[in-house]
C-alpha positions, 0 to 999 in steps of 0.5 A, spaced: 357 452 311 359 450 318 357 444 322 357 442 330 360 435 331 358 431 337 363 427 338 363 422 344 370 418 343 371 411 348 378 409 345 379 402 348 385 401 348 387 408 353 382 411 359 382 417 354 376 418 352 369 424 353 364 428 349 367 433 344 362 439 341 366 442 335 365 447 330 368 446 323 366 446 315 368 439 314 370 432 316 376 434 315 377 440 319 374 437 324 379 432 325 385 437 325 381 441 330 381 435 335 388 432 333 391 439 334 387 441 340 389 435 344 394 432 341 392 425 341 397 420 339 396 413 339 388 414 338 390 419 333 389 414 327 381 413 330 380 420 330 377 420 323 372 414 325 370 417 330 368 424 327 365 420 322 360 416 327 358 423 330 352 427 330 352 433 325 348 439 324 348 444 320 349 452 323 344 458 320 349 462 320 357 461 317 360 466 320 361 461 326 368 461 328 371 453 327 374 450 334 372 446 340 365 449 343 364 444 349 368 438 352 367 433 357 374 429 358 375 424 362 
């Protein structure tokens, strides 16, 4: 089963932040996605309390490719 996460990350310590839509099949998956795709170094150790405290559905269909759908960084 598939999942959209929506993850809105303020990281306090940083500017970074933004609302990320990701595709994935777990937590975990969720979380290499995001390390993987913006590299996130300082933060990266927050990323799983992040995807944790996000919204999460579950897609009608499987066959959803996982990754990013949407971003908003700021």
């Amino acid at each position: 089963m598939k999942y959209i996460y929506i993850i809105n990350c303020s990281f306090e310590d940083s500017e970074f932040g933004g609302l990320f839509n990701v595709v994935a099949s777990d937590d975990d998956e969720c979380c290499k996605i995001l390390e993987q795709h913006y590299h996130f170094q300082e933060e990266s150790d927050r990323i799983p309390e992040e995807v944790k405290k996000a919204k999460k559905f579950a897609l009608a269909y499987s066959n959803v490719n996982s990754g990013i759908v949407a971003d908003i960084v700021t």
